[in-house]
Backbone bond lengths (Angstrom), bond angles and torsions (degrees), N, CA, C in turn:
res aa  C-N    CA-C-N  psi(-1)  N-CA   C-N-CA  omega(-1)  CA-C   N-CA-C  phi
1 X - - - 1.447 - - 1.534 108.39 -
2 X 1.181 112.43 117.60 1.869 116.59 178.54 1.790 94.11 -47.26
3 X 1.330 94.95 157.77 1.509 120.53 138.08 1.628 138.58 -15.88
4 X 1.578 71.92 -96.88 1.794 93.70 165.44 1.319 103.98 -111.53
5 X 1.598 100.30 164.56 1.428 123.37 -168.95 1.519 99.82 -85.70
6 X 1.276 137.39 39.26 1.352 136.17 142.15 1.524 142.40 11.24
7 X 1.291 83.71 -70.73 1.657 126.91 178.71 1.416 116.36 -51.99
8 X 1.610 112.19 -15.13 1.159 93.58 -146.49 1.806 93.47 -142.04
9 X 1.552 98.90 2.41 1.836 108.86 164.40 1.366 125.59 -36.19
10 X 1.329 139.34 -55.87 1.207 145.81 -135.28 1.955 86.57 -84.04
11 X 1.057 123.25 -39.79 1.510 125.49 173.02 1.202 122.02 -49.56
12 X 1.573 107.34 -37.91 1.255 128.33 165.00 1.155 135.78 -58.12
13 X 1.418 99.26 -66.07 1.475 115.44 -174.93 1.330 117.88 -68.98
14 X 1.766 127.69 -14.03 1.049 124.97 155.51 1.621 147.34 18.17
15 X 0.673 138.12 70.50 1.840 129.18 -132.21 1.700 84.35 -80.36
16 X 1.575 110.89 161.28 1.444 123.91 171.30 1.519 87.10 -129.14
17 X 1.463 122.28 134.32 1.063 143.35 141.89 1.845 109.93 8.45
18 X 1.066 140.73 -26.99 1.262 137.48 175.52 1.296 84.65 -109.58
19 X 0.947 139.04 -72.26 1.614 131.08 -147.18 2.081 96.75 -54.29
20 X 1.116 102.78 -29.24 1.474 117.51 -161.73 2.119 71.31 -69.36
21 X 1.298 106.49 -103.56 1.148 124.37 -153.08 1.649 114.73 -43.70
22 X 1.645 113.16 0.65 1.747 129.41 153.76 1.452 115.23 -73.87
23 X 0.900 105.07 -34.11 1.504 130.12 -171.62 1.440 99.58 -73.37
24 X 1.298 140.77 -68.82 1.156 152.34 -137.71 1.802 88.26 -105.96
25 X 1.545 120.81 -41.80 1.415 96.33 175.65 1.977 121.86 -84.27
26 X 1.336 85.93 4.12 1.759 80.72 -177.02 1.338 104.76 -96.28
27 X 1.113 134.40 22.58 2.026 145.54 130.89 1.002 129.61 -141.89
28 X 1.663 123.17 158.11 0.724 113.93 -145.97 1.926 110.71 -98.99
29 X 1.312 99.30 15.72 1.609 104.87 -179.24 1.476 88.53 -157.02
30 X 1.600 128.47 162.25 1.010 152.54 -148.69 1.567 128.92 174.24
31 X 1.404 97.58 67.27 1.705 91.06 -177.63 1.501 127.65 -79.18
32 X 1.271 106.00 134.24 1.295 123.40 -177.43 1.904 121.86 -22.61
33 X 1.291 88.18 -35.23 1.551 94.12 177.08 1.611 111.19 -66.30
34 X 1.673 110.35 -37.76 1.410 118.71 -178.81 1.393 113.23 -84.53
35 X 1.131 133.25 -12.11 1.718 131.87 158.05 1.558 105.44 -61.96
36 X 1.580 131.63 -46.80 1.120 133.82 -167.68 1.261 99.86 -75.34
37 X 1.518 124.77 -28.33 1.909 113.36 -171.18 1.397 79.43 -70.39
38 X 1.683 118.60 -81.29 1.069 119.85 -171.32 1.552 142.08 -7.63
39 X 1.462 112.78 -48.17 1.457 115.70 -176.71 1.572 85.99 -110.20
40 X 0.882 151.62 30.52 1.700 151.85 -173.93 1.351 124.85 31.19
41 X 1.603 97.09 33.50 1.571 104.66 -175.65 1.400 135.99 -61.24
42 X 1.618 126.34 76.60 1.614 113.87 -125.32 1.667 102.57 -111.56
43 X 1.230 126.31 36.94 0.932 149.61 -173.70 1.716 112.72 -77.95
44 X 1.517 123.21 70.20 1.421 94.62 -149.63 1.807 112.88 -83.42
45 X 1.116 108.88 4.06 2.003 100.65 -173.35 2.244 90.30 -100.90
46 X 1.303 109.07 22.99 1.526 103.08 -174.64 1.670 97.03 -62.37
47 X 1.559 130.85 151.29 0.775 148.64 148.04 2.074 122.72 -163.33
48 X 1.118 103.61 126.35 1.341 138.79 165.40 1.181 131.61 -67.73
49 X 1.366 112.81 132.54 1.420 103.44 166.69 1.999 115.39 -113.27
50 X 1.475 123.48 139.63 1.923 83.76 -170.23 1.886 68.73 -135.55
51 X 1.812 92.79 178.52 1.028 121.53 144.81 1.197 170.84 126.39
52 X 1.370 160.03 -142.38 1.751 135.95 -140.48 1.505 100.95 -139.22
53 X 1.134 122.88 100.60 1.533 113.44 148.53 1.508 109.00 95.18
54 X 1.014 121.74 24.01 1.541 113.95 -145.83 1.150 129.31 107.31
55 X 1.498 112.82 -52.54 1.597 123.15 175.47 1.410 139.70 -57.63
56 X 1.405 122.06 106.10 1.509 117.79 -178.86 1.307 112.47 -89.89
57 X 1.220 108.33 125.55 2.017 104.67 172.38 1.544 93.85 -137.44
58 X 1.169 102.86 165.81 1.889 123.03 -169.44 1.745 86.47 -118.66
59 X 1.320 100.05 161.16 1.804 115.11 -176.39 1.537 78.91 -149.20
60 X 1.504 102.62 149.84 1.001 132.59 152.09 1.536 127.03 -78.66
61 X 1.220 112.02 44.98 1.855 132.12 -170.58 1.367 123.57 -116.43
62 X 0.831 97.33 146.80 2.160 91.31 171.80 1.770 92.91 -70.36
63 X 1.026 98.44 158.48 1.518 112.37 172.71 1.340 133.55 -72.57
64 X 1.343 118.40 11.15 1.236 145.95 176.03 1.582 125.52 -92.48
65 X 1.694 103.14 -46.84 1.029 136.08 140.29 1.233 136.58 -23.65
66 X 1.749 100.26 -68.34 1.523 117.58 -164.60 1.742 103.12 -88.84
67 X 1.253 98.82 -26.83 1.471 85.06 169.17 1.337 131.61 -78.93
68 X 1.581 114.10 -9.02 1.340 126.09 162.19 1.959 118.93 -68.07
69 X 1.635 95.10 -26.60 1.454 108.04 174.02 1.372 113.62 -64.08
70 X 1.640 96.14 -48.16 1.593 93.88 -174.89 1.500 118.55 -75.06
71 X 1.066 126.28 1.38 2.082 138.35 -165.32 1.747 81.32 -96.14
72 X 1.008 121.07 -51.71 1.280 123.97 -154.90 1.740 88.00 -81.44
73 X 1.292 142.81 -83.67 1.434 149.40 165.03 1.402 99.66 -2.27
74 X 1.283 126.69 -60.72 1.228 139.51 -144.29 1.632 96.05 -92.08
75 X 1.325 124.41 -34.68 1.607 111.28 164.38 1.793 103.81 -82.72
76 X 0.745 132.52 -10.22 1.740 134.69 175.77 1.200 80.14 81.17
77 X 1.842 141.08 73.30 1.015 128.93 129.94 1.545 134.02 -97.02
78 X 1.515 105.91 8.68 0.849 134.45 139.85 1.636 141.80 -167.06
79 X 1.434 133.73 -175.73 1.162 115.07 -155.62 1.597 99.86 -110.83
80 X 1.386 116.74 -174.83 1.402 121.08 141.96 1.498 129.49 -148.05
81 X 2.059 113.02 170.88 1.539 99.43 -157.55 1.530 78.65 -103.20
82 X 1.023 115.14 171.78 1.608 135.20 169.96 1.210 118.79 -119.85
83 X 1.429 129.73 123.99 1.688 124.09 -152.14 1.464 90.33 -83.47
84 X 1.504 114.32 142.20 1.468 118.78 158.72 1.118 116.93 -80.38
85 X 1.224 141.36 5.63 1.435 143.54 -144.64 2.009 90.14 -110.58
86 X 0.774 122.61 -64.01 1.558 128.04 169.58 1.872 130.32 -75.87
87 X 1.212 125.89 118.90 1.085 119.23 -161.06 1.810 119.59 -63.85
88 X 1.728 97.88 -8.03 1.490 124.89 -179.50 1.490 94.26 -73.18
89 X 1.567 119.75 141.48 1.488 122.88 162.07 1.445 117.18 -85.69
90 X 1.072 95.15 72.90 2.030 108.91 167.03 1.285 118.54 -84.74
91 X 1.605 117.49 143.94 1.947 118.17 -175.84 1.459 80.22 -87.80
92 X 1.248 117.02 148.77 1.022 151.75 151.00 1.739 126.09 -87.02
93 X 1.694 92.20 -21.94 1.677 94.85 -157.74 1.752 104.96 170.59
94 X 1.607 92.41 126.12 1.881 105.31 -167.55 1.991 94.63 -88.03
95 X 1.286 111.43 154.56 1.443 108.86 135.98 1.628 99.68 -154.09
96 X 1.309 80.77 -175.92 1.527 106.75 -165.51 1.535 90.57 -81.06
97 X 1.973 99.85 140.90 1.466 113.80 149.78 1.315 136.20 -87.79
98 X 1.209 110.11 -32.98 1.565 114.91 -177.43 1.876 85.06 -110.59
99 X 1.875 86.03 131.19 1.744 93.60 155.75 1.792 115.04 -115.76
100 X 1.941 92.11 133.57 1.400 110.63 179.42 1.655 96.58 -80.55
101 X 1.839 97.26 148.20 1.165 98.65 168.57 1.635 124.53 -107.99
102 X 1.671 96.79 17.80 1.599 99.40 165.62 1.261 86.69 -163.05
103 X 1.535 115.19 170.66 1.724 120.98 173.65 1.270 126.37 -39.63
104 X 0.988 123.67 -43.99 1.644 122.47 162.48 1.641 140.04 -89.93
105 X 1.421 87.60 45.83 1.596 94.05 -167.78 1.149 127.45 13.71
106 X 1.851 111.88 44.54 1.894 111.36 158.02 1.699 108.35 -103.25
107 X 0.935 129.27 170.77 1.525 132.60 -135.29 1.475 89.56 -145.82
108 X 1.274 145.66 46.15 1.693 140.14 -171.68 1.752 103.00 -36.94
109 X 1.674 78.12 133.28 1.564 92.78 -177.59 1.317 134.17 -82.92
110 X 1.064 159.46 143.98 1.624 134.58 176.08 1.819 123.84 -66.87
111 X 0.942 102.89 122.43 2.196 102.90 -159.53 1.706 82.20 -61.18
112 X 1.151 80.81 147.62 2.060 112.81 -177.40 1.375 70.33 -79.32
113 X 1.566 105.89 138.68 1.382 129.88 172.62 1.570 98.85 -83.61
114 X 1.602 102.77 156.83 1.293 128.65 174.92 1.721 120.78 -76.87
115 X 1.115 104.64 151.40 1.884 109.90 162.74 1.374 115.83 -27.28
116 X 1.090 102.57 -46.37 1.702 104.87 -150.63 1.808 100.62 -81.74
117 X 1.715 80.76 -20.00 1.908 85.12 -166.19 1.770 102.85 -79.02
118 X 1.081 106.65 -42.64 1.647 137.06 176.68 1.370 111.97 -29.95
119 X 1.519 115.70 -49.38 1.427 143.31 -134.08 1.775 80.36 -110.60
């Protein structure tokens, strides 16, 4: 019997739709290969179909996944690259659309100056 419970991460690590879209805004590029180390998605024949507006692209994701890609795509909370290398429209790679300028995407304001400052 191992140690640690190891074995048994990928159940875990599971991304939920925020954890996904924390993930993807805390850099500023994110290739697809590194979301799957990341959440231990070890599924290797996974493929997806998602998508925006018209647009069909394939992910290399379990389908659980990719439909969390596309909720998120589909509000433009984030983007994706499309490999030129294949004539198929596959993501290659997430980033972020909106950039926070501290962990909680609030933006501190400058305090409305005073009378005294005014004057």
């Amino acid at each position: 019997m191992p140690a640690r419970n190891d074995l048994f991460v990928s159940a875990v690590k599971r991304p939920s739709t925020s954890s996904l879209r924390r993930f993807v805004s805390s850099r500023p590029y994110i290739p697809v290969g590194e979301l799957r180390r990341r959440f231990a998605l070890d599924e290797p024949d996974a493929m997806a179909r998602i998508s925006r507006n018209g647009t069909t692209a394939y992910v290399g994701l379990p389908e659980r996944e990719a439909v969390k890609v596309e909720e998120l795509w589909q509000r433009d909370e984030l983007g994706v690259e499309l490999s030129v290398d294949v004539r198929a429209p596959v993501i290659v790679g997430l980033f972020p659309t909106h950039v926070y300028v501290n962990g909680n995407g609030h933006t501190p304001e400058a305090p409305e100056p005073t009378e005294t400052e005014a004057d």
